[in-house]
PyMOL Python script that loads the backbone (N, CA, C, O; Angstrom):
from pymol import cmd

cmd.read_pdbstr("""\
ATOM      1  N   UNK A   1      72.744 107.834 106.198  1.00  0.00           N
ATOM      2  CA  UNK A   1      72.762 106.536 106.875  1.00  0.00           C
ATOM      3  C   UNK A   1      74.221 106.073 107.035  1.00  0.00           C
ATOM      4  O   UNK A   1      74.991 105.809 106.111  1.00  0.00           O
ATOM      5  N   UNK A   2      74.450 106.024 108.201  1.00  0.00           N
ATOM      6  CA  UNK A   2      76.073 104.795 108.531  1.00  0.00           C
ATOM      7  C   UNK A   2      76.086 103.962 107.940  1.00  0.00           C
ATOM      8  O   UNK A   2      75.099 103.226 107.940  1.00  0.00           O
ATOM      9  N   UNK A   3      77.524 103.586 106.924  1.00  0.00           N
ATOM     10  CA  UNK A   3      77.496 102.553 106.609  1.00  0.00           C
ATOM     11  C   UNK A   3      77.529 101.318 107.535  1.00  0.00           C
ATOM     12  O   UNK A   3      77.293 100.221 107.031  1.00  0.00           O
ATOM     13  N   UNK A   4      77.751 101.397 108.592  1.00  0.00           N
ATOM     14  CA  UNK A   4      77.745 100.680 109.592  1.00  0.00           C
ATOM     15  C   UNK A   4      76.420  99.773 110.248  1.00  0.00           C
ATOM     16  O   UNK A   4      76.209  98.792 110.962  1.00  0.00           O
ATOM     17  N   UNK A   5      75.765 100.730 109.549  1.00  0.00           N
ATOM     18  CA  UNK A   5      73.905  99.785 109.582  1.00  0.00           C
ATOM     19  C   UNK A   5      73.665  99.008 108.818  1.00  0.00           C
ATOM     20  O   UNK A   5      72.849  98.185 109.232  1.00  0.00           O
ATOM     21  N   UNK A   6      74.170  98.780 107.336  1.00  0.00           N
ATOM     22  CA  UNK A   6      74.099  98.499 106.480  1.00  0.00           C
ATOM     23  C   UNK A   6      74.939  96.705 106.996  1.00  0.00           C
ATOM     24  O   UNK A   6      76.046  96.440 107.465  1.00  0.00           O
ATOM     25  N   UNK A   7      73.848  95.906 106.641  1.00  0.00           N
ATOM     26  CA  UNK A   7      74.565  94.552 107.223  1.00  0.00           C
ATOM     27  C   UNK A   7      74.597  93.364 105.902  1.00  0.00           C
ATOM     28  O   UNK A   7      75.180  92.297 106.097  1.00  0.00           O
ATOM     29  N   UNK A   8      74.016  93.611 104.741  1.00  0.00           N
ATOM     30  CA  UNK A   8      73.994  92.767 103.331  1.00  0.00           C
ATOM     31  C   UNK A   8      73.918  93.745 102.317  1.00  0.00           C
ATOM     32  O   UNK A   8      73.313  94.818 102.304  1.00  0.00           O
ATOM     33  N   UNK A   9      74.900  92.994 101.147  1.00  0.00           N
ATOM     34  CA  UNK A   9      74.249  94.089  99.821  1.00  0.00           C
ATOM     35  C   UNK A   9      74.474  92.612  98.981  1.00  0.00           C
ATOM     36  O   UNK A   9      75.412  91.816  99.035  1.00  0.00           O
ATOM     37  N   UNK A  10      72.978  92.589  98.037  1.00  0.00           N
ATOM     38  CA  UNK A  10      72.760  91.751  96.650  1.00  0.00           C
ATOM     39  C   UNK A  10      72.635  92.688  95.772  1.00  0.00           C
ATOM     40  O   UNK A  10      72.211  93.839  95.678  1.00  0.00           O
ATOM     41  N   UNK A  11      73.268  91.634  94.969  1.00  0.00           N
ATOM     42  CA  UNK A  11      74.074  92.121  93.344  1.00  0.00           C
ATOM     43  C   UNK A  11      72.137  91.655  92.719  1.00  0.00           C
ATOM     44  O   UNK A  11      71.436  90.661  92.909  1.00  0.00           O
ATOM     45  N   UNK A  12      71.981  92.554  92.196  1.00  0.00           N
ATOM     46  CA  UNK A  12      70.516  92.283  91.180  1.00  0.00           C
ATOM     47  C   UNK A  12      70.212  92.734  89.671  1.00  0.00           C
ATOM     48  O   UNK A  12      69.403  93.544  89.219  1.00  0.00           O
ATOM     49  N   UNK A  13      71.138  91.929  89.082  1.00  0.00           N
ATOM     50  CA  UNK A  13      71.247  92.680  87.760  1.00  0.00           C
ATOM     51  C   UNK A  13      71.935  93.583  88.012  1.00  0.00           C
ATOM     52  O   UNK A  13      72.668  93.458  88.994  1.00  0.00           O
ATOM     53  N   UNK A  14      71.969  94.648  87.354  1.00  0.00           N
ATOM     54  CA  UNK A  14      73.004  96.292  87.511  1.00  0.00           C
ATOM     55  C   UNK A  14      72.489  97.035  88.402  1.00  0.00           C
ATOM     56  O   UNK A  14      72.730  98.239  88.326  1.00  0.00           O
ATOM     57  N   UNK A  15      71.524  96.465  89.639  1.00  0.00           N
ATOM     58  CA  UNK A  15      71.638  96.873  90.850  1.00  0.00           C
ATOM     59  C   UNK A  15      72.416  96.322  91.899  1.00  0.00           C
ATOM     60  O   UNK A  15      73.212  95.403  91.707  1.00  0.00           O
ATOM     61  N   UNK A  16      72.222  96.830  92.959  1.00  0.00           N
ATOM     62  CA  UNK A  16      72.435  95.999  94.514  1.00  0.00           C
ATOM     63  C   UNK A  16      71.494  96.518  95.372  1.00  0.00           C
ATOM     64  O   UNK A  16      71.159  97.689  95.553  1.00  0.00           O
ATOM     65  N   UNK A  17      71.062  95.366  95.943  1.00  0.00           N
ATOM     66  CA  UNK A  17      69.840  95.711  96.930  1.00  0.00           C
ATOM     67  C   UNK A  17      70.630  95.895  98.497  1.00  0.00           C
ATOM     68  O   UNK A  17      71.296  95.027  99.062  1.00  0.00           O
ATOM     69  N   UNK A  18      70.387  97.047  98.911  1.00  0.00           N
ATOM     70  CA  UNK A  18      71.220  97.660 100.232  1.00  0.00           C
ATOM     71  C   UNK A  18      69.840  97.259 101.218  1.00  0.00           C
ATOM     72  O   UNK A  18      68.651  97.559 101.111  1.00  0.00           O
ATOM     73  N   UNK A  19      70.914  96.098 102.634  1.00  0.00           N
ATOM     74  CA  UNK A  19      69.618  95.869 103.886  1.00  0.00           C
ATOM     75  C   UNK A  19      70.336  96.552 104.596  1.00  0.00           C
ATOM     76  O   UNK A  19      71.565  96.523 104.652  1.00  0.00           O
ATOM     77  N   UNK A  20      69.470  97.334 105.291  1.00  0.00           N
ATOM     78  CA  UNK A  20      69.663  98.155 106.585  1.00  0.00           C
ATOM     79  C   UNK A  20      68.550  97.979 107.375  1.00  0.00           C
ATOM     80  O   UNK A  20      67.390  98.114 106.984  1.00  0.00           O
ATOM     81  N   UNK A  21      68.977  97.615 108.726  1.00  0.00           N
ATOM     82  CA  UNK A  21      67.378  98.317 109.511  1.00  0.00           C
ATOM     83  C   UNK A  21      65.921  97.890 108.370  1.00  0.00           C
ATOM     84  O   UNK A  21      66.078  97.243 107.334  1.00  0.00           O
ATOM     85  N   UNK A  22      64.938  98.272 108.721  1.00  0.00           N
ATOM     86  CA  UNK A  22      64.354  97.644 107.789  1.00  0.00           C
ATOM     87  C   UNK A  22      63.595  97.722 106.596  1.00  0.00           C
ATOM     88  O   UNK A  22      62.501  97.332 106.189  1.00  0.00           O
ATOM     89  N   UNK A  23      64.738  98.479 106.109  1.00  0.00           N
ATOM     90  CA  UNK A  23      65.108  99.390 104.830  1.00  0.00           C
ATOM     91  C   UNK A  23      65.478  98.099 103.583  1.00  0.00           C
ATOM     92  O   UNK A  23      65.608  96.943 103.985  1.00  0.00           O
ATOM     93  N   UNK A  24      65.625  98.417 102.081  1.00  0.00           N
ATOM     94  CA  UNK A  24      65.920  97.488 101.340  1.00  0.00           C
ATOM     95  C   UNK A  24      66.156  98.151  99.883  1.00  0.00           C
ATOM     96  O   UNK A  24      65.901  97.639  98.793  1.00  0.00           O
ATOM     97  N   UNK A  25      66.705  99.414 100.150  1.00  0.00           N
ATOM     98  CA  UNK A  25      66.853 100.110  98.761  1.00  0.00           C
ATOM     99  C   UNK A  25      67.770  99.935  97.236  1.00  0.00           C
ATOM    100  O   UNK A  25      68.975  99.684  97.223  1.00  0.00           O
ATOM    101  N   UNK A  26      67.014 100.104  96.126  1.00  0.00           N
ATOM    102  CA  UNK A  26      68.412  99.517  95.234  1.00  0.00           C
ATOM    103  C   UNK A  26      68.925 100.693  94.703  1.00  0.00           C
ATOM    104  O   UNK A  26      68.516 101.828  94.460  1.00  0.00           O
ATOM    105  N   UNK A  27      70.055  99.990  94.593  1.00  0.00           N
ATOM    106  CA  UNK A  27      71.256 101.362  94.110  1.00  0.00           C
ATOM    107  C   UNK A  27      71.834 100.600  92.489  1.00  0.00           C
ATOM    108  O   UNK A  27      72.140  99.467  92.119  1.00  0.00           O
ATOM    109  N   UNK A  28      71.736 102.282  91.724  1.00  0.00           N
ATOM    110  CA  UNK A  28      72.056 101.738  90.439  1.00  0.00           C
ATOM    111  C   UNK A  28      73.803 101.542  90.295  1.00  0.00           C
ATOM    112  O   UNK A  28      74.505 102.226  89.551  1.00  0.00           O
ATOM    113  N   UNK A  29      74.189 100.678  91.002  1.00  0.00           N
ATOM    114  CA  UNK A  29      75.647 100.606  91.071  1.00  0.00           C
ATOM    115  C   UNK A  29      75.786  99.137  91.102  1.00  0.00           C
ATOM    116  O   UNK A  29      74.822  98.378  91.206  1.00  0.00           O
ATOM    117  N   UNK A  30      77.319  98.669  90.983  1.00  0.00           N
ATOM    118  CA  UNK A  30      77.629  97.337  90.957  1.00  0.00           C
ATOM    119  C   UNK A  30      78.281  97.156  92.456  1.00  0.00           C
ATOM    120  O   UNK A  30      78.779  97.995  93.207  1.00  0.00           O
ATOM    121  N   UNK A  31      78.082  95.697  92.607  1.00  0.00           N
ATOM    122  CA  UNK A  31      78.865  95.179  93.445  1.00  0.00           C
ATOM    123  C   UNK A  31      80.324  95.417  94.001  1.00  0.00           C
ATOM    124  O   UNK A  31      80.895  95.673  95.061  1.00  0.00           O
ATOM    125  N   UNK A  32      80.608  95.169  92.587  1.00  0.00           N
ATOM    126  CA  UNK A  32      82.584  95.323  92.429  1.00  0.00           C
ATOM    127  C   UNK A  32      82.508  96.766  92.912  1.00  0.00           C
ATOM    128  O   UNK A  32      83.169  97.049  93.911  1.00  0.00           O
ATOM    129  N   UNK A  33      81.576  97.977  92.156  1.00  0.00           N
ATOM    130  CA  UNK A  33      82.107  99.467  92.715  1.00  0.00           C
ATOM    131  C   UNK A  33      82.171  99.511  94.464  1.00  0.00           C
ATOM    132  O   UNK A  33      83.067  99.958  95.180  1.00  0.00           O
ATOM    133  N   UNK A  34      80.796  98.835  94.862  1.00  0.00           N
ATOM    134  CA  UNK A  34      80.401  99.271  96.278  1.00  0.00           C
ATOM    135  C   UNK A  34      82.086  98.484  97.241  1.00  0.00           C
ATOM    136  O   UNK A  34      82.835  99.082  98.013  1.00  0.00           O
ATOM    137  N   UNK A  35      82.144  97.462  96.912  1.00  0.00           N
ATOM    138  CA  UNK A  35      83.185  96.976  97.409  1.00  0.00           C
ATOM    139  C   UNK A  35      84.897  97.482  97.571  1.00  0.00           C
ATOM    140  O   UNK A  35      85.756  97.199  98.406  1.00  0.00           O
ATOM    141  N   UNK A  36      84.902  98.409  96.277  1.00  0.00           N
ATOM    142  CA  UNK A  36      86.082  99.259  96.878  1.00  0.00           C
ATOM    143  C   UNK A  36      85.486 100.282  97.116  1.00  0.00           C
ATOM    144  O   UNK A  36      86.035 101.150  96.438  1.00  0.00           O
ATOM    145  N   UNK A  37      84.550 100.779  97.769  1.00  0.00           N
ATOM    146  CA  UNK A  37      84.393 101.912  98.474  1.00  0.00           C
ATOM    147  C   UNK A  37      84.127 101.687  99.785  1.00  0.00           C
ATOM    148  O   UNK A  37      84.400 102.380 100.765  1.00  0.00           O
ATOM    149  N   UNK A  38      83.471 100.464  99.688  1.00  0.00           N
ATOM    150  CA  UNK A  38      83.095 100.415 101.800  1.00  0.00           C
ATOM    151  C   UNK A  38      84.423 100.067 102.148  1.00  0.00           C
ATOM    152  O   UNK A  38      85.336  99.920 101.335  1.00  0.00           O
ATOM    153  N   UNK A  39      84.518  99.923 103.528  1.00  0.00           N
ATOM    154  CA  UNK A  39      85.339  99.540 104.335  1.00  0.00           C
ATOM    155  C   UNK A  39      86.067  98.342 104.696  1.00  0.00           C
ATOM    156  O   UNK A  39      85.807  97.717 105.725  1.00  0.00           O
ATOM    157  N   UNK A  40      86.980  98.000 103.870  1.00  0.00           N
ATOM    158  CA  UNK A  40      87.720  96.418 103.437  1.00  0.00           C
ATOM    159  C   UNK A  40      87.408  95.669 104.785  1.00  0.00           C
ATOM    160  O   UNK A  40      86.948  94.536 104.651  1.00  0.00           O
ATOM    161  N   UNK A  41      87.649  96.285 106.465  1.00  0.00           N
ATOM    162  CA  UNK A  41      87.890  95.592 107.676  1.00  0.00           C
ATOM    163  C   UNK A  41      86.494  95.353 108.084  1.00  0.00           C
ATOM    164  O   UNK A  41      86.380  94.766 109.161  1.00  0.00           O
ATOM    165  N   UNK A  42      85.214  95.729 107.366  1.00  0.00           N
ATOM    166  CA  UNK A  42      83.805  95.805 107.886  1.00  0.00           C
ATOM    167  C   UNK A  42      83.082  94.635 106.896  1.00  0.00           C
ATOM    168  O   UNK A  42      82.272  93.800 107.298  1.00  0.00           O
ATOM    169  N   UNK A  43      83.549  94.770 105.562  1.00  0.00           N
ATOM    170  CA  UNK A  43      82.647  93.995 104.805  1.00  0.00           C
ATOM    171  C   UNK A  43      83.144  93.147 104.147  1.00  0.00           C
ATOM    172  O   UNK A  43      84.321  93.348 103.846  1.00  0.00           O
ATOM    173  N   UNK A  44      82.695  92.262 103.802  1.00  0.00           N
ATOM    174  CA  UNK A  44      83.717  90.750 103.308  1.00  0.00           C
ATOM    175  C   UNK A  44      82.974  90.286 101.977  1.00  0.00           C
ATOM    176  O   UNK A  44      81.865  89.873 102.314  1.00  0.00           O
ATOM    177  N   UNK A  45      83.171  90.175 100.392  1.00  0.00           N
ATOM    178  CA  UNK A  45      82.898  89.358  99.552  1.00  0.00           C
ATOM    179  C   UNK A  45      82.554  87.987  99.390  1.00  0.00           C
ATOM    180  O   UNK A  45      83.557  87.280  99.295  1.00  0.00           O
ATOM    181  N   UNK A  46      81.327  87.291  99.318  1.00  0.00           N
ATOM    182  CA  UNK A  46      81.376  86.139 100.006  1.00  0.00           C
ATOM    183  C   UNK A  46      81.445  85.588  98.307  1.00  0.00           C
ATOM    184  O   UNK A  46      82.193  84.664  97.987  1.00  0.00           O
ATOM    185  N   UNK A  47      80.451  86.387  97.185  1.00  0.00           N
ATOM    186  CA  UNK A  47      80.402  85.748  96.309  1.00  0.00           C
ATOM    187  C   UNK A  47      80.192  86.444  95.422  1.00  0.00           C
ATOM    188  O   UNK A  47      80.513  87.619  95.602  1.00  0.00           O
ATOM    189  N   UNK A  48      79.510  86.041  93.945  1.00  0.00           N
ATOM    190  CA  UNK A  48      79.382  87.299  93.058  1.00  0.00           C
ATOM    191  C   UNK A  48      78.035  87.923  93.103  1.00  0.00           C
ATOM    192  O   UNK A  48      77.580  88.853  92.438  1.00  0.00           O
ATOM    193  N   UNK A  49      77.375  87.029  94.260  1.00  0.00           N
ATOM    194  CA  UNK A  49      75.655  87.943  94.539  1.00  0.00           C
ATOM    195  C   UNK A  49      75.957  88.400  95.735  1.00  0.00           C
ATOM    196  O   UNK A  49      74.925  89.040  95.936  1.00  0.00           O
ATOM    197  N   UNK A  50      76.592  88.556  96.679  1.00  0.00           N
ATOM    198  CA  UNK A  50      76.379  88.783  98.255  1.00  0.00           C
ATOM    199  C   UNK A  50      77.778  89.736  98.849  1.00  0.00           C
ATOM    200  O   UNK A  50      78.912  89.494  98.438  1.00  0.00           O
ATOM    201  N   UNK A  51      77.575  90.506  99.564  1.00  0.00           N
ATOM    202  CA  UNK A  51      79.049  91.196 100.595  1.00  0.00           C
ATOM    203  C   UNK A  51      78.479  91.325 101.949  1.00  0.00           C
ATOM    204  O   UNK A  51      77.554  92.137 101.943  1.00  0.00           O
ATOM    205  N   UNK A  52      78.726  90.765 103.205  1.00  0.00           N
ATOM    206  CA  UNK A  52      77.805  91.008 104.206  1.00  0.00           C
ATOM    207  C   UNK A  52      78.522  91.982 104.984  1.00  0.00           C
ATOM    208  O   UNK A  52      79.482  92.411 104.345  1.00  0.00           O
ATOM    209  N   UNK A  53      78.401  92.523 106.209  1.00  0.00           N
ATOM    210  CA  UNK A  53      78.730  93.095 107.216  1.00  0.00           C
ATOM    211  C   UNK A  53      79.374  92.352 108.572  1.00  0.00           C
ATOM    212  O   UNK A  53      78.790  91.981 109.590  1.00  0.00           O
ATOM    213  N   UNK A  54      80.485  92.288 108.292  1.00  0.00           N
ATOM    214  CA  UNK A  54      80.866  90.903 109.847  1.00  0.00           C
ATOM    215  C   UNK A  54      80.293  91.623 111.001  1.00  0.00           C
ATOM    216  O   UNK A  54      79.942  90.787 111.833  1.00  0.00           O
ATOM    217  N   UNK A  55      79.959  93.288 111.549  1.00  0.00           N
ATOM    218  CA  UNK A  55      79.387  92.726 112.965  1.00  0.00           C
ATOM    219  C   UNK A  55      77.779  92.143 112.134  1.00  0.00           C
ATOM    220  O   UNK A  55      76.875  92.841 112.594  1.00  0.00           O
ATOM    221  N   UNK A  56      77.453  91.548 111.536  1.00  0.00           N
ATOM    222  CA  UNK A  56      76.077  91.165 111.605  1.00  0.00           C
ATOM    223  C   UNK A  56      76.042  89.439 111.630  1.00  0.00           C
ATOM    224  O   UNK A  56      75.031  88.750 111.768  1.00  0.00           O
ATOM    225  N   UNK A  57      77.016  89.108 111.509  1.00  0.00           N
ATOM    226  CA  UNK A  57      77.266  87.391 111.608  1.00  0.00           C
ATOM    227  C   UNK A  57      76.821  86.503 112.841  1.00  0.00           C
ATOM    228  O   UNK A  57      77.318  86.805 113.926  1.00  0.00           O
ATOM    229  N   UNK A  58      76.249  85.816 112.807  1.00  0.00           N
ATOM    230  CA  UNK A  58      75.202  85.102 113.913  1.00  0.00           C
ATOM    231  C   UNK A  58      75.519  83.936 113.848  1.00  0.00           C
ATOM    232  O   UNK A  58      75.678  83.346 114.916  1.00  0.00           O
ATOM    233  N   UNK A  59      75.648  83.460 113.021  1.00  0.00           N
ATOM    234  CA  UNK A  59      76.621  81.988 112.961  1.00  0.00           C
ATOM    235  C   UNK A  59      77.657  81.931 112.017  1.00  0.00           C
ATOM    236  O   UNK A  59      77.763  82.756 111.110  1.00  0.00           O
ATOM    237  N   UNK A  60      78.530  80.862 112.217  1.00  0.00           N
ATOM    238  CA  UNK A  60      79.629  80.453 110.991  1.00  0.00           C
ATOM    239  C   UNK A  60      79.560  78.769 111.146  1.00  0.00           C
ATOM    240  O   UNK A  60      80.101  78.394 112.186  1.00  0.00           O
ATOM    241  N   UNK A  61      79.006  77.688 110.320  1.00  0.00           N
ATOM    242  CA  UNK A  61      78.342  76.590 110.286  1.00  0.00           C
ATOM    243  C   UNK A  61      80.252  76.091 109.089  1.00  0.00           C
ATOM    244  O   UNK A  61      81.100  76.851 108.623  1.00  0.00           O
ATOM    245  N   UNK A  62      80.168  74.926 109.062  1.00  0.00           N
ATOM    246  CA  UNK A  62      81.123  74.220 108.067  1.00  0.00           C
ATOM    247  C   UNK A  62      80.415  73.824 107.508  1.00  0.00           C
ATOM    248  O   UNK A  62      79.479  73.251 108.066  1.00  0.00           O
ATOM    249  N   UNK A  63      80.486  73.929 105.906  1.00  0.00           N
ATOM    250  CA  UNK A  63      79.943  73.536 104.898  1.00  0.00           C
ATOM    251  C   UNK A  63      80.718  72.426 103.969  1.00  0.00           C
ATOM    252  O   UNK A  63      81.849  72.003 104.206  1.00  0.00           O
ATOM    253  N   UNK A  64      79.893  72.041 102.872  1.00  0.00           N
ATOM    254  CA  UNK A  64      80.739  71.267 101.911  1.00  0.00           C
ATOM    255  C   UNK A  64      81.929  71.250 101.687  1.00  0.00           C
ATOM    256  O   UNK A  64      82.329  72.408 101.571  1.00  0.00           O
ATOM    257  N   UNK A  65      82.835  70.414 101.544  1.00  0.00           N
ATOM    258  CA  UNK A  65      84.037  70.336 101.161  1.00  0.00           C
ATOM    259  C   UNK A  65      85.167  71.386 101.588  1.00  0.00           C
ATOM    260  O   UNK A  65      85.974  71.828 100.769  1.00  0.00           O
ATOM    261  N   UNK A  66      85.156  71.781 103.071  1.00  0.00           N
ATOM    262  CA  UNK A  66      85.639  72.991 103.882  1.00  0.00           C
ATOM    263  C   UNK A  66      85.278  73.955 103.418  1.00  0.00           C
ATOM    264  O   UNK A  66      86.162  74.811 103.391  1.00  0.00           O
ATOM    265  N   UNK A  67      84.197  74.304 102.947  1.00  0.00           N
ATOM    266  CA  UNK A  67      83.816  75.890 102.756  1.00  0.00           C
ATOM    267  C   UNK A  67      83.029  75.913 103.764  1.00  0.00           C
ATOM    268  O   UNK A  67      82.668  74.945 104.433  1.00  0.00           O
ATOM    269  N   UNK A  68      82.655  77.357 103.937  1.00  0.00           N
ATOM    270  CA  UNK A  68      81.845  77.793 105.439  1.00  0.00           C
ATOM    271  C   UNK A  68      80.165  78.880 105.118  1.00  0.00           C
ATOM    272  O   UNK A  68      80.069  79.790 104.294  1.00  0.00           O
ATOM    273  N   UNK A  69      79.110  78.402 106.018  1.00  0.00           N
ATOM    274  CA  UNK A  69      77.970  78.686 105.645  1.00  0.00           C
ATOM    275  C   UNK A  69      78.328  79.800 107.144  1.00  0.00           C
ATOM    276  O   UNK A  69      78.786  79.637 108.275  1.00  0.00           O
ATOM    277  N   UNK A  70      77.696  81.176 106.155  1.00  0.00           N
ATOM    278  CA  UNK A  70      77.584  82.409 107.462  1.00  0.00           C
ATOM    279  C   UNK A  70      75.778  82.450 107.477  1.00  0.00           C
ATOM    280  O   UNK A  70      74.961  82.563 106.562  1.00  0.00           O
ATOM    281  N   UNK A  71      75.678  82.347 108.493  1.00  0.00           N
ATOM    282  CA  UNK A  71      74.273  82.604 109.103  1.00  0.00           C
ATOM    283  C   UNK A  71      74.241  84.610 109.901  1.00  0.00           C
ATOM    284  O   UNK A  71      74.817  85.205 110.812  1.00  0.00           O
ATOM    285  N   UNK A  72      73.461  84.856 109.103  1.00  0.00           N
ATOM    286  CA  UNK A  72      73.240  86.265 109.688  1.00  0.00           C
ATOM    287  C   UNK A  72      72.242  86.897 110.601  1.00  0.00           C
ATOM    288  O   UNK A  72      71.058  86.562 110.556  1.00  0.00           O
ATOM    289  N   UNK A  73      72.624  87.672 111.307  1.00  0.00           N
ATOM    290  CA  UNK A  73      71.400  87.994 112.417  1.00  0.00           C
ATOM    291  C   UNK A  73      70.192  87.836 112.108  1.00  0.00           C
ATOM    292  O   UNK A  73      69.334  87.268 112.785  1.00  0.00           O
ATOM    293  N   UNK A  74      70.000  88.634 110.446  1.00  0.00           N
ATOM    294  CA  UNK A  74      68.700  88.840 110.252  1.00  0.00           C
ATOM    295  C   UNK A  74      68.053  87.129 109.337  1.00  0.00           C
ATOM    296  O   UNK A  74      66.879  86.900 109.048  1.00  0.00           O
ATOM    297  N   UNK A  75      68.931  86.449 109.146  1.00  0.00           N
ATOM    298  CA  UNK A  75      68.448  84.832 109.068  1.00  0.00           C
ATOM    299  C   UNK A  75      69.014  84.537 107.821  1.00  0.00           C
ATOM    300  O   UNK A  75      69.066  83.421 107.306  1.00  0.00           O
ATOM    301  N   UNK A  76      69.452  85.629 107.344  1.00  0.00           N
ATOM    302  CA  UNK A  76      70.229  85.111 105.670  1.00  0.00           C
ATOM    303  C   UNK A  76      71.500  84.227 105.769  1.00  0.00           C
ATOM    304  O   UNK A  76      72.412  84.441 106.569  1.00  0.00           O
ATOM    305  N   UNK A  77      71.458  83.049 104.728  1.00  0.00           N
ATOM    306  CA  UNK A  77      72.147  82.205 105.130  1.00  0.00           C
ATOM    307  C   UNK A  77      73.508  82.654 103.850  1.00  0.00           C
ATOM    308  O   UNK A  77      73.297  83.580 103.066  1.00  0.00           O
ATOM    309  N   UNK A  78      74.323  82.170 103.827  1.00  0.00           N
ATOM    310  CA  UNK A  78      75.296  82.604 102.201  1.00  0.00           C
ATOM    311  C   UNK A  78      76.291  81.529 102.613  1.00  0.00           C
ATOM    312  O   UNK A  78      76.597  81.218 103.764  1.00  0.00           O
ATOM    313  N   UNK A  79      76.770  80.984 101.398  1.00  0.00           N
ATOM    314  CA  UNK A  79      77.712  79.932 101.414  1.00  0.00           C
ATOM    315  C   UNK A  79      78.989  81.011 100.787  1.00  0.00           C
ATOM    316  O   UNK A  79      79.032  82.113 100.241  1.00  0.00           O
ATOM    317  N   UNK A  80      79.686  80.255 101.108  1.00  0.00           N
ATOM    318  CA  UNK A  80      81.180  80.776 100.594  1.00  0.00           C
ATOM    319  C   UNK A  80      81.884  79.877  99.933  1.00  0.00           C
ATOM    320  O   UNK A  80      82.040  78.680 100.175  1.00  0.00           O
ATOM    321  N   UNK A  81      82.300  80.538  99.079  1.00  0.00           N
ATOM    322  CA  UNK A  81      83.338  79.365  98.079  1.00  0.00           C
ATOM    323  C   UNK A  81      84.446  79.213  99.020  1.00  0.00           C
ATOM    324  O   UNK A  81      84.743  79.764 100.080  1.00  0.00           O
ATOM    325  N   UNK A  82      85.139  77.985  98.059  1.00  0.00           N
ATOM    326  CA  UNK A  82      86.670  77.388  98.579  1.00  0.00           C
ATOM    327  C   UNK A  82      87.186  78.324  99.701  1.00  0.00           C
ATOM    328  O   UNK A  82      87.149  78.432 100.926  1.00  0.00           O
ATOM    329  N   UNK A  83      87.792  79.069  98.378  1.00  0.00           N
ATOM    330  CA  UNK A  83      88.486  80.452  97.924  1.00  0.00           C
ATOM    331  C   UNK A  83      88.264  81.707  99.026  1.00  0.00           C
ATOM    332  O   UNK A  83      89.084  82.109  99.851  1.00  0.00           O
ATOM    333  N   UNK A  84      86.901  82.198  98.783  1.00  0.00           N
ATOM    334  CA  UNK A  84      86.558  82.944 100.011  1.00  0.00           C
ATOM    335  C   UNK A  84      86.568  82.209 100.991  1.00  0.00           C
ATOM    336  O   UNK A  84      87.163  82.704 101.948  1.00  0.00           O
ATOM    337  N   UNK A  85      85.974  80.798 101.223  1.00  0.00           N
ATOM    338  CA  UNK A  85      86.143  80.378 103.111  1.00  0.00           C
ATOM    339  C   UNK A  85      87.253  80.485 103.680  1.00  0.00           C
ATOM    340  O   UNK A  85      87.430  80.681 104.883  1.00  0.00           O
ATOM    341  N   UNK A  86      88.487  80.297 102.415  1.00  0.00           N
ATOM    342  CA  UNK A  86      89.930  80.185 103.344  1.00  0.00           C
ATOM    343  C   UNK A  86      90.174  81.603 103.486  1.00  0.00           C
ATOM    344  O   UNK A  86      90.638  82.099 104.512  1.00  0.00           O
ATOM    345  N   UNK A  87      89.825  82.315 102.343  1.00  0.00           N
ATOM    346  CA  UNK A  87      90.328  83.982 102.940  1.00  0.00           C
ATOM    347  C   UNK A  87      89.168  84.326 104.144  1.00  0.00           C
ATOM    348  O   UNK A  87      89.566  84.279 105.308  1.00  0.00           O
ATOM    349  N   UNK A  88      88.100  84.584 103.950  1.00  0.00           N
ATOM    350  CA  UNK A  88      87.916  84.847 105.612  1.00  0.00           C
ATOM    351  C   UNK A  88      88.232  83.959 106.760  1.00  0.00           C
ATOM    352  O   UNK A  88      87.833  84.534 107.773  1.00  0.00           O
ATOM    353  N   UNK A  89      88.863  82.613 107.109  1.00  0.00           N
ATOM    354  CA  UNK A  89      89.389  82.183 107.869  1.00  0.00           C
ATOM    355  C   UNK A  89      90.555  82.526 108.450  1.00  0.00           C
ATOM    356  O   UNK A  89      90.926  82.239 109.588  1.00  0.00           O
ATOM    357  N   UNK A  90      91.370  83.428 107.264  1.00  0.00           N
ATOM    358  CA  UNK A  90      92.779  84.372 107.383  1.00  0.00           C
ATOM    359  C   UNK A  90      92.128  85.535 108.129  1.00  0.00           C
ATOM    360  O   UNK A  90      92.618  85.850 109.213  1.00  0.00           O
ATOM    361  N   UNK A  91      91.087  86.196 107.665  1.00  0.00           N
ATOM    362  CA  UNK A  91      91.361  87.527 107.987  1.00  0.00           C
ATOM    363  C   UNK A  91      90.475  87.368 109.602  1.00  0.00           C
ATOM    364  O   UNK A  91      90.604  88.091 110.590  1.00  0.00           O
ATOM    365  N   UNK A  92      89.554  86.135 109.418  1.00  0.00           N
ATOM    366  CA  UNK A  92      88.600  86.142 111.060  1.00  0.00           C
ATOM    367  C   UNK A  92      89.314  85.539 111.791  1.00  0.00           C
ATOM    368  O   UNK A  92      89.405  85.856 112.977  1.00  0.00           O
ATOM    369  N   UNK A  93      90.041  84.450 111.225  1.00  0.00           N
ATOM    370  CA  UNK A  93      90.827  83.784 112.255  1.00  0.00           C
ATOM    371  C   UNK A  93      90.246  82.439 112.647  1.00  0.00           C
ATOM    372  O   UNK A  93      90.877  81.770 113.466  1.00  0.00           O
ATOM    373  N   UNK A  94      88.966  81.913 112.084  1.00  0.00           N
ATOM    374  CA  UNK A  94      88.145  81.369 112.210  1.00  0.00           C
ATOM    375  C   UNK A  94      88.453  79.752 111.940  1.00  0.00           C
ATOM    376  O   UNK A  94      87.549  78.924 112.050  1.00  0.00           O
TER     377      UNK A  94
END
""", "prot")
cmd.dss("prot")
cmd.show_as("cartoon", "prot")
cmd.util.cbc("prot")
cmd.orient("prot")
């Protein structure tokens, strides 16, 4: 499978649940590992449960106290801290 299909991964205990297509498999790995292995310019850390896939982003909403709510194709919503809203605002431009 492309990682490129792959559009969310949740942290679940000492899993992560991988969405693809409409697939939902868990992998006995952590978050932190999967994250230096995918592709820094494809997938973004939003928090310590969530890493999404930016082409899968369907909205970007303003949230509380300038942090930013990503709305995803497939309807998952994820808030972003401070911290992360201002770094993906650097790296999206947003």
């Amino acid at each position: 499978m492309p990682v490129s299909k792959i559009y969310l991964l949740e942290s679940v205990g000492n899993y992560v649940r991988v969405f693809y297509e409409n697939q939902q498999p868990l992998l006995h790995k952590s978050l932190t590992y999967l994250e230096q292995k995918l592709p820094e310019d494809l997938f973004f850390r939003a928090n310590r449960q969530y890493m999404f896939n930016l082409d899968f982003i369907s909205q970007i909403e303003p949230y509380f106290n300038s942090t930013l709510l990503i709305v995803m194709k497939s309807g998952h919503k994820i808030d972003l801290s401070q911290r992360q809203s201002a770094k993906f605002r650097e790296i999206t431009g947003v």
